[in-house]
LUMVOPA-420520 format. One line per 3 residues: number of its first residue (from 1); their letters; for each residue x, y, z of N, C-alpha, C, CB. Coordinates in steps of 0.001 Angstrom, whole numbers, plus 500000, padded with zeros to 6 digits. Glycine has a CB too. Layout:
BEGIN
NUM> a> X Y Z X Y Z X Y Z X Y Z  ...
This chain:
BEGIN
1> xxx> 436891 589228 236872 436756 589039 235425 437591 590044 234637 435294 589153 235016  438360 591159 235146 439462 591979 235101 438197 593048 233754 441387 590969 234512  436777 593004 234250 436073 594114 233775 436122 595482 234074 435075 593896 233937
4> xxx> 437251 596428 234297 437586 597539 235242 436303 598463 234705 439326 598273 235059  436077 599008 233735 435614 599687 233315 434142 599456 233341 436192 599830 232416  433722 598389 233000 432366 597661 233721 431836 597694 235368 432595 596151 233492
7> xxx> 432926 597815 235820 433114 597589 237561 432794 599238 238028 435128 596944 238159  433900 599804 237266 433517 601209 237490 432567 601888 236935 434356 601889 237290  431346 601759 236184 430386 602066 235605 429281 601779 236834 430316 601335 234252
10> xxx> 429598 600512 237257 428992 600034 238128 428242 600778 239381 429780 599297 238418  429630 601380 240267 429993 601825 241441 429549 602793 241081 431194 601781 241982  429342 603751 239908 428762 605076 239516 427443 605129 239448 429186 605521 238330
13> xxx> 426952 603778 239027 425419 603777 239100 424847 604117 240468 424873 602393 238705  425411 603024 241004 424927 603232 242516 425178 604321 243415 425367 602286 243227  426179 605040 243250 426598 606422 243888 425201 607092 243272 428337 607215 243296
16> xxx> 425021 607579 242147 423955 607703 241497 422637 607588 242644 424024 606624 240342  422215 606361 242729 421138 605828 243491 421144 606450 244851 421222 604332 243577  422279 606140 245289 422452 606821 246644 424105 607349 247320 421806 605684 247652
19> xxx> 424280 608327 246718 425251 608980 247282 426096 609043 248505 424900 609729 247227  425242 608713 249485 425495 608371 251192 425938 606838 251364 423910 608590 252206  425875 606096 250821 426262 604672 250887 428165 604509 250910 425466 603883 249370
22> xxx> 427732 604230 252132 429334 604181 252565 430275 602997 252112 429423 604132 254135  429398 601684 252073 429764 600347 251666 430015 600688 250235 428641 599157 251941  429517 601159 249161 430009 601801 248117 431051 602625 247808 429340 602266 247845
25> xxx> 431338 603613 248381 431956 604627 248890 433499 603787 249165 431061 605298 250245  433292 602930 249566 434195 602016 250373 434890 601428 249318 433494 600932 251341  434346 600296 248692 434695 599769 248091 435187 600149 246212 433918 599055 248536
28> xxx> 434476 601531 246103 435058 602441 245088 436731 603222 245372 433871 603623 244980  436493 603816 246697 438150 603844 247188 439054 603179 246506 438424 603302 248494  438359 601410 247057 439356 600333 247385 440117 600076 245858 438503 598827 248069
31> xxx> 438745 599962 244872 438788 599425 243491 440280 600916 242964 436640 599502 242487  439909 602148 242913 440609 603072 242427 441605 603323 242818 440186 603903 242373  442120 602686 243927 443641 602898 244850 444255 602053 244144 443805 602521 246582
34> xxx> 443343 600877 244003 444267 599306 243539 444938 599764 242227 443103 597641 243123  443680 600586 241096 443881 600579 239935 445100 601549 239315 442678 600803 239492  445021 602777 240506 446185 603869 240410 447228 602953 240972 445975 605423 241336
37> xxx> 447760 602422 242261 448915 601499 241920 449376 600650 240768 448870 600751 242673  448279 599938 240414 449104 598948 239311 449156 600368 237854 447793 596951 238760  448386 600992 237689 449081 601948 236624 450585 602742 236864 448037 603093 236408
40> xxx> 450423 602958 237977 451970 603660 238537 453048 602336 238394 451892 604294 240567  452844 601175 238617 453842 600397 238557 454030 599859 236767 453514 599211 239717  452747 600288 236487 452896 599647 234666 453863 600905 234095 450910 599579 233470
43> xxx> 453200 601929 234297 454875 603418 233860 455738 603352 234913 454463 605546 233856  456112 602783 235795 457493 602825 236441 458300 602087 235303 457591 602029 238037  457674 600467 234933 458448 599483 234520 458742 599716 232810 457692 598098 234936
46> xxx> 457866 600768 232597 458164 601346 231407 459238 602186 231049 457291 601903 231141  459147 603114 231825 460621 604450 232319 460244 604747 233670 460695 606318 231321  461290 604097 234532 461531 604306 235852 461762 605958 236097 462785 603388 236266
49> xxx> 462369 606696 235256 462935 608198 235319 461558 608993 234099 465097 608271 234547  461215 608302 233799 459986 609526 232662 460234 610698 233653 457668 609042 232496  459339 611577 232827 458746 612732 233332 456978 612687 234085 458844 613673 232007
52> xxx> 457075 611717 233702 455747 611717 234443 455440 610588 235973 454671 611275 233162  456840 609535 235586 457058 609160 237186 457366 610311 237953 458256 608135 237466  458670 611268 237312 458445 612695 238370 457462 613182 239045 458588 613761 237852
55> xxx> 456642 613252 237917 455224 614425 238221 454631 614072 239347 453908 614457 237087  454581 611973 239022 453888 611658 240032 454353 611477 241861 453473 610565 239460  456172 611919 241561 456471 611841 242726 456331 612970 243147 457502 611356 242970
58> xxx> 456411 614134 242697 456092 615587 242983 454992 615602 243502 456068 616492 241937  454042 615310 242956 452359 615301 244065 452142 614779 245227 451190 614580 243555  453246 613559 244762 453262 612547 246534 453759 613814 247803 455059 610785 246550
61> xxx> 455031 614162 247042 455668 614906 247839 454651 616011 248437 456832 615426 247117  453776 616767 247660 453055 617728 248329 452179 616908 249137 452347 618719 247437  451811 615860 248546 450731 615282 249723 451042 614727 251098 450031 614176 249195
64> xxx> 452201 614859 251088 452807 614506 252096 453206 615742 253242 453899 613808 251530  453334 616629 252522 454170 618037 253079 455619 618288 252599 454337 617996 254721  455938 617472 252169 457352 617629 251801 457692 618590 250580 457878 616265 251491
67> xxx> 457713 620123 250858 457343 621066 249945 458831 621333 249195 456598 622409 250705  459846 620936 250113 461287 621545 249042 461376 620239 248191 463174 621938 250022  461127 618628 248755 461524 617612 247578 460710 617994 246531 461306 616028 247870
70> xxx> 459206 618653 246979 458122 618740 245599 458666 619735 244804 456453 619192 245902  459087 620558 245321 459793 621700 244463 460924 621324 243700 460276 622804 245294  462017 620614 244172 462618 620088 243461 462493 618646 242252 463254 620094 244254
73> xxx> 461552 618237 242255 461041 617011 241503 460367 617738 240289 459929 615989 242430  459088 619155 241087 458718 619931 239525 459540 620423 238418 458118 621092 239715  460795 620976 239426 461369 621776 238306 462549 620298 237363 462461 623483 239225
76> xxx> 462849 619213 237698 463188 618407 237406 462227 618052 236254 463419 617751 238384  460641 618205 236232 459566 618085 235052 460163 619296 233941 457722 618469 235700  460149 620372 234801 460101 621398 233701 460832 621614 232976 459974 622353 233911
79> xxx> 462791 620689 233762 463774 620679 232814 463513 619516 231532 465109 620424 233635  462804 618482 231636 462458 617749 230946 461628 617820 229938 462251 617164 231467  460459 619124 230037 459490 618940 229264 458908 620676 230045 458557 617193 229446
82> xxx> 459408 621488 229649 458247 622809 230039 456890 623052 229761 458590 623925 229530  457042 622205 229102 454951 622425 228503 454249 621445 229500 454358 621618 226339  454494 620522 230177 454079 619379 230888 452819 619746 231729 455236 618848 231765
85> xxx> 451920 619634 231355 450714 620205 232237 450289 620184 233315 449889 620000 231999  449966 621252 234001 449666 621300 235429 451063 621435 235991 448838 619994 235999  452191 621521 235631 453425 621591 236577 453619 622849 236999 454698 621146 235989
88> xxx> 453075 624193 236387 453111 625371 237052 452133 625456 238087 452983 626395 236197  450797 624815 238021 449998 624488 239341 450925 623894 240252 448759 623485 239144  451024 623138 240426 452151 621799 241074 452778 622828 241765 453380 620700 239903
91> xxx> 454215 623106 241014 455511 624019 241767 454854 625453 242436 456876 624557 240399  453286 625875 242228 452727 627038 242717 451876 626918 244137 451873 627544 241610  451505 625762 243823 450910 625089 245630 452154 625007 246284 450068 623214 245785
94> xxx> 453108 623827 245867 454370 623812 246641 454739 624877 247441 455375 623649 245863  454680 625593 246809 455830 626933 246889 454732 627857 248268 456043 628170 244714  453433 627813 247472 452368 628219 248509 452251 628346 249943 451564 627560 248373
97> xxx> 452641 626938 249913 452562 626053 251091 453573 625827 251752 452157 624949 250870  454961 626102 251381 455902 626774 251868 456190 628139 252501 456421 626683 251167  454859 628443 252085 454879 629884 252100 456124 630839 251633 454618 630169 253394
100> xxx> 456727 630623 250658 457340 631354 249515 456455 631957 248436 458225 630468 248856  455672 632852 248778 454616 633591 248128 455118 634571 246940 453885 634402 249220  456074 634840 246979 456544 635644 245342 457161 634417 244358 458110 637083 245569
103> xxx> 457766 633551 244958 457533 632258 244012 456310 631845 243151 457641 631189 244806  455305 631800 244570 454032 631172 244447 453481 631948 243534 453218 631034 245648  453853 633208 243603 452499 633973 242806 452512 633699 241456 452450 635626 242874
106> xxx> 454318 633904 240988 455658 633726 239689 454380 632396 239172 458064 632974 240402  454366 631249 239679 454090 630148 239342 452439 630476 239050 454573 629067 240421  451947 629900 240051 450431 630323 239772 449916 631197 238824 449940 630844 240772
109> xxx> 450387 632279 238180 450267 633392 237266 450205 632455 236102 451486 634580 237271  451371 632043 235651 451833 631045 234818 450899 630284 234725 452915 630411 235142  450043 629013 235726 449267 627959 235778 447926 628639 234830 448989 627461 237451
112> xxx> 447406 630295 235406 446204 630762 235225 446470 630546 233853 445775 632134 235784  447643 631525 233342 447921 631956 231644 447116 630609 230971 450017 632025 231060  447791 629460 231070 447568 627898 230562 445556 627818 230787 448758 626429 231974
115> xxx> 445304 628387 232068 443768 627725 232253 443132 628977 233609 443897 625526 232991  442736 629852 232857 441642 630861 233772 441347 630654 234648 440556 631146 233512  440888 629559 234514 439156 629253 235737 439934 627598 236708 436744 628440 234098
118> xxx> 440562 627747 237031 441670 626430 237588 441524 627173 238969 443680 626219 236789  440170 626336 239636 439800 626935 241127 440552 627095 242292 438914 626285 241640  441652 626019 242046 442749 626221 243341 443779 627202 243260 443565 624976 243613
121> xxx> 444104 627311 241960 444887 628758 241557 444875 629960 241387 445199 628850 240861  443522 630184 241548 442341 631196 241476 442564 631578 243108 440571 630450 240948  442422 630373 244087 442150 630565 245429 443539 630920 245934 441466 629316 246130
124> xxx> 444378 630291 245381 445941 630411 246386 446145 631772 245795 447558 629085 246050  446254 632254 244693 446511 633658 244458 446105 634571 245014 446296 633989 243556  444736 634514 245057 443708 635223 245299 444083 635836 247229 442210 634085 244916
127> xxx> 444401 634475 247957 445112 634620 249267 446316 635204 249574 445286 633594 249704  447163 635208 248253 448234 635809 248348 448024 637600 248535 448990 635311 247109  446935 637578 247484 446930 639350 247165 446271 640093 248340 445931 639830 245670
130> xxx> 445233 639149 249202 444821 639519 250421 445609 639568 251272 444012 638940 250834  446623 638690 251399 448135 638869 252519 448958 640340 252150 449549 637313 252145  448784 640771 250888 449473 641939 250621 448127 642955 250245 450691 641693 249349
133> xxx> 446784 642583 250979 446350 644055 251261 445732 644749 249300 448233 645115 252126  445554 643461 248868 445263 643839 247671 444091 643317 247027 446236 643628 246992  442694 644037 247730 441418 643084 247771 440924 642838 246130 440044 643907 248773
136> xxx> 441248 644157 245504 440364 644394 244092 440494 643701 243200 440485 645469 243433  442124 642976 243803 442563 641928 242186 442408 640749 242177 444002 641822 241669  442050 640268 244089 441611 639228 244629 440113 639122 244003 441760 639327 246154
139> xxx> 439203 639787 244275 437693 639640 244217 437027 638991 242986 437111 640968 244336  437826 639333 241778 437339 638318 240780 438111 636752 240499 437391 639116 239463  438856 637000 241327 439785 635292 241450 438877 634689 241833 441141 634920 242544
142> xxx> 438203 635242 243118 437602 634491 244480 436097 634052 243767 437414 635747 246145  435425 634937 243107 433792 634933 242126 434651 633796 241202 433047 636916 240983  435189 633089 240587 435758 632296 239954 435779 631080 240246 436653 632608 239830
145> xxx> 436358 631175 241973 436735 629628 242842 435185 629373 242987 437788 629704 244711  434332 630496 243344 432891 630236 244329 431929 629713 243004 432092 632036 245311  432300 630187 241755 431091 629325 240915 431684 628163 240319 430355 630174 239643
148> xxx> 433423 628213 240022 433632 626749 239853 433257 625612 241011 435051 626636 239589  433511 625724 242506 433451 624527 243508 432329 625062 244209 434825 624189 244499  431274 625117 244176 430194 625640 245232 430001 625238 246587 429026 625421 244787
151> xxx> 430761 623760 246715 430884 623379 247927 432446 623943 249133 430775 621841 247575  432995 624556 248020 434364 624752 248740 434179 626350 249501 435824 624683 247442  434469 625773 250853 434134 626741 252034 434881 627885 252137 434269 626137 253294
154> xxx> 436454 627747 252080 437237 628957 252285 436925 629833 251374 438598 628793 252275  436408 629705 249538 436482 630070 248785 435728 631347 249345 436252 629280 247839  434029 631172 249364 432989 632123 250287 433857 632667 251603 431494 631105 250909
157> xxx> 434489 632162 252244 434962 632870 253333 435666 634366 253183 435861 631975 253911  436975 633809 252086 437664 635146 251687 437220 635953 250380 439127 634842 251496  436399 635424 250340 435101 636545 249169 434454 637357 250270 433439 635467 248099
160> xxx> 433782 636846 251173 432892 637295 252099 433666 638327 252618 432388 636304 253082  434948 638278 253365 435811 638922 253359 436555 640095 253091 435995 638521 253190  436873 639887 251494 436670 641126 250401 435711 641488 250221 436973 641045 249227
163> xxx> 434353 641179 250509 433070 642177 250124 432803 643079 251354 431567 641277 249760  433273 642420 252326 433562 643159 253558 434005 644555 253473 434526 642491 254258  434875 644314 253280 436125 645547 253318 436061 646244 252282 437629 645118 253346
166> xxx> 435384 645790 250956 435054 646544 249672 433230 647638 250818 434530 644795 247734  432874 646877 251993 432210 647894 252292 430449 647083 252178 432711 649261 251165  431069 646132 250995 429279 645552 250116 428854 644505 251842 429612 643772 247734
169> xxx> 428507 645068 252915 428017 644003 253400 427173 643213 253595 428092 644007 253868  426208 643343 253148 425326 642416 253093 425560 641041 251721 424002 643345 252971  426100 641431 250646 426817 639957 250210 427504 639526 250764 427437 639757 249253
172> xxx> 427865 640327 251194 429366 639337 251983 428659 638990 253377 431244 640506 252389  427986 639073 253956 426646 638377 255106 426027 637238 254417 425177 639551 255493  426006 637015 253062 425497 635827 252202 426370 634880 251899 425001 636192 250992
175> xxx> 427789 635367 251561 428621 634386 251694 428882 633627 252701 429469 634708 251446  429171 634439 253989 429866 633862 255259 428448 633393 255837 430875 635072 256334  427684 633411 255291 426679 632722 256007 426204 631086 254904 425239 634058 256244
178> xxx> 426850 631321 254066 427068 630009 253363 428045 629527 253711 427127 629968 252091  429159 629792 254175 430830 629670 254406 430329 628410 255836 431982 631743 255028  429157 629148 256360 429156 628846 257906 428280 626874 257916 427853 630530 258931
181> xxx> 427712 627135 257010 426450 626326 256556 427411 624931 255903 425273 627355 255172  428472 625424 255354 429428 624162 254673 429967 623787 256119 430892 624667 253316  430542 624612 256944 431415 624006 257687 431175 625185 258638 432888 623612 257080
184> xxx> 430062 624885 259932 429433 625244 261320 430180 625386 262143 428615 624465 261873  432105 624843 262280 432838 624796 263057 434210 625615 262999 432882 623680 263143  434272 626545 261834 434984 627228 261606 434713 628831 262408 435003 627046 260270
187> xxx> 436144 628582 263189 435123 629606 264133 435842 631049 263409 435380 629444 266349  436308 630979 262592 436820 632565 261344 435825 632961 261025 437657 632433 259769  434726 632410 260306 433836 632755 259797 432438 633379 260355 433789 631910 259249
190> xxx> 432794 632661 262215 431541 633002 263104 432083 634338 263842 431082 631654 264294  433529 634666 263604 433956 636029 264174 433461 636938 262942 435747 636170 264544  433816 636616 262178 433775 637515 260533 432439 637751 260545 434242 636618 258899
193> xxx> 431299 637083 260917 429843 637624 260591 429231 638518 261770 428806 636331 260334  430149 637885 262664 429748 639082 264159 430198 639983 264224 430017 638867 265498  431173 640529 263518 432194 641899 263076 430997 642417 262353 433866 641658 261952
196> xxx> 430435 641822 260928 429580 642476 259949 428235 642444 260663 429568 641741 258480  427769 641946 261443 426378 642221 261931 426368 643224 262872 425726 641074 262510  427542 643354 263700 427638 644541 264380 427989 645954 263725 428516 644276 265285
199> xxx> 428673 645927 262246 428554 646752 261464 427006 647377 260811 429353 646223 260670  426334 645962 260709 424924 646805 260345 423575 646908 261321 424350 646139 259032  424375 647299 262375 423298 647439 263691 422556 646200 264248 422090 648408 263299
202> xxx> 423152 645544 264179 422246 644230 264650 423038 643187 265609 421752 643324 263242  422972 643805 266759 423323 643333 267928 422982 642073 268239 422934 644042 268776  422188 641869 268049 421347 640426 268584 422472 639201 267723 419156 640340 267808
205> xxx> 422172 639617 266674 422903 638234 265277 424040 638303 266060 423278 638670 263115  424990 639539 265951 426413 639855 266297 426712 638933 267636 426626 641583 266590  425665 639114 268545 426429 638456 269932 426051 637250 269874 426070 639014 271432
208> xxx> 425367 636374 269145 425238 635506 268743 426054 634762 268074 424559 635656 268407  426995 635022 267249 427898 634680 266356 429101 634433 267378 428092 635783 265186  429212 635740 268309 430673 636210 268781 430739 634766 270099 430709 638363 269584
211> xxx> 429610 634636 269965 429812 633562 271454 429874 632086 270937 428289 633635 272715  429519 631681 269498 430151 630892 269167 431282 630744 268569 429652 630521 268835  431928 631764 268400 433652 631885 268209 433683 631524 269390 434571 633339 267827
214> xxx> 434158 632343 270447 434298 631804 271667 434275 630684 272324 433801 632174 272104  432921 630073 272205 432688 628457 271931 433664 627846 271215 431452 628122 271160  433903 627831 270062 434546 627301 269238 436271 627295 269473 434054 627919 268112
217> xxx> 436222 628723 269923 437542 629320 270343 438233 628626 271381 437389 630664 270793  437119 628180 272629 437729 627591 273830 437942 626287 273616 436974 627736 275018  437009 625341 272420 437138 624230 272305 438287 623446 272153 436543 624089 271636
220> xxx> 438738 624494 270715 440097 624771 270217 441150 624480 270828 440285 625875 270004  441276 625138 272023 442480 625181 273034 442605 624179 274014 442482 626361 273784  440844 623927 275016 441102 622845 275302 441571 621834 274746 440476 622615 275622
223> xxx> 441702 621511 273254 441968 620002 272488 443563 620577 272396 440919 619530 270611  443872 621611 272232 445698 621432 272229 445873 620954 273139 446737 622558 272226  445444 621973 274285 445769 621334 275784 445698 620160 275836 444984 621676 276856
226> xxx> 444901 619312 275508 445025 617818 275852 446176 617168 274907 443519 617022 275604  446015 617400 273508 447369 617074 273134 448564 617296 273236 447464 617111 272465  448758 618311 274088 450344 619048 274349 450683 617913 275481 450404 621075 275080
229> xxx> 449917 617912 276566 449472 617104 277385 449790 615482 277303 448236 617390 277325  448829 615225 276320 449533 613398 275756 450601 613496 275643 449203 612612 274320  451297 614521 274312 452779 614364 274224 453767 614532 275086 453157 614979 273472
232> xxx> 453657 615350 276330 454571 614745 276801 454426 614075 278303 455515 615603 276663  453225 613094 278149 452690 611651 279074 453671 610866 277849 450403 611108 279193  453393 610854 276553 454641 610224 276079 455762 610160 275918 454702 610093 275532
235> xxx> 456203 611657 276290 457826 611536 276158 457761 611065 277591 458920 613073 275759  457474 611247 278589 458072 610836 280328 457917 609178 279609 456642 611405 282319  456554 608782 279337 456857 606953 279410 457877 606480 278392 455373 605947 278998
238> xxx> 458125 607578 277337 459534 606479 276576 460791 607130 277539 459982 606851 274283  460753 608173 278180 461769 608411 279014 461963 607199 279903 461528 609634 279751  461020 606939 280974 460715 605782 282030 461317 604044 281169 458567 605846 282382
């Protein structure tokens, strides 16, 4: 009945009702993929070159991995339009994720100026200043990411981290023990609390933790091993 907005009111109710419903879940995907294509093709046929077909190829590009085309497509925005929003986020993940980190920082700095509390920029910075050993300027980035996304795991990890090494351990035993609770399989976080429990005398927690790194640790390797393994059972059969 081309009711989009009715349809999607819809799918919200019921998420609403029950959150876990996958057949929902499903078919909300389906509806919002469809609807972001035909909008991307309604501004292609409008201006094939806008600045905002850029933008949108720039994101593809990061979502893809392709970090020098994304880099080059942002700054292609910024020659077009420097105010264009979110493009200093944009070219600051890129760059991130390239790991060109004095770029990244250049950029991201920039993104904050525009918007403070912008949780992923908060977090990639925040990682940067810990790579250079610089916890104090990190620690209020990181209190930033952890009350904007409460579900986002790394955020608590490298807080937990810096409270560590700032000495505070027992918050930082609250974080990484939330860190652990989002995601049970991260085995960083099960070394990181067995480091701090053995810091505050408590052997028992500590070897507890350390043997599910280990666990986790060996799992790890066995699964390369098997994939190093497939790959080259596949190179011999396209060899054969």
């Amino acid at each position: 009945m081309n009711r989009n907005a009715d349809a999607l009111r819809q799918y919200e109710i019921l998420l609403e009702q029950d959150p876990n419903d996958k057949q929902v879940l499903y078919q909300l995907i389906r509806f919002l993929k469809s609807s972001t294509l035909e909008a991307i093709d309604q501004l292609s046929n409008l201006d094939q070159n806008s600045v905002y077909i850029l933008a949108l190829r720039a994101q593809s590009h990061v979502e893809q991995e392709k970090y020098p085309e994304a880099i080059y497509e942002f700054k292609q925005v910024l020659a077009q339009n420097p105010n264009f929003p979110g493009v200093h986020f944009g070219l600051g993940e890129a760059y991130y994720y390239k790991v060109d980190y004095p770029n990244a920082e250049k950029e991201l700095r920039l993104a904050l100026a525009e918007d403070p509390n912008l949780p992923r920029a908060n977090f990639y910075l925040a990682d940067i200043l810990l790579k250079a050993s610089n916890v104090s300027d990190a620690v209020p980035l990181l209190e930033i990411v952890v009350a904007a996304e409460p579900n986002y795991m790394k955020g608590y990890y490298l807080l937990g981290k810096c409270y560590a090494a700032e000495g505070k351990l027992q918050d930082a035993v609250k974080l990484l023990e939330r860190a652990a609770e989002l995601d049970q399989n991260d085995k960083s976080v099960h070394y990181q609390l067995g480091r701090i429990y053995k810091r505050l005398n408590q052997p028992d927690k500590s070897r507890t933790e350390m043997e599910t790194f280990e666990r986790l640790y060996a799992q790890e390797r066995e699964l390369k091993t098997k994939r190093i393994g497939g790959f080259h059972k596949d190179r011999e059969a396209t060899k054969n």
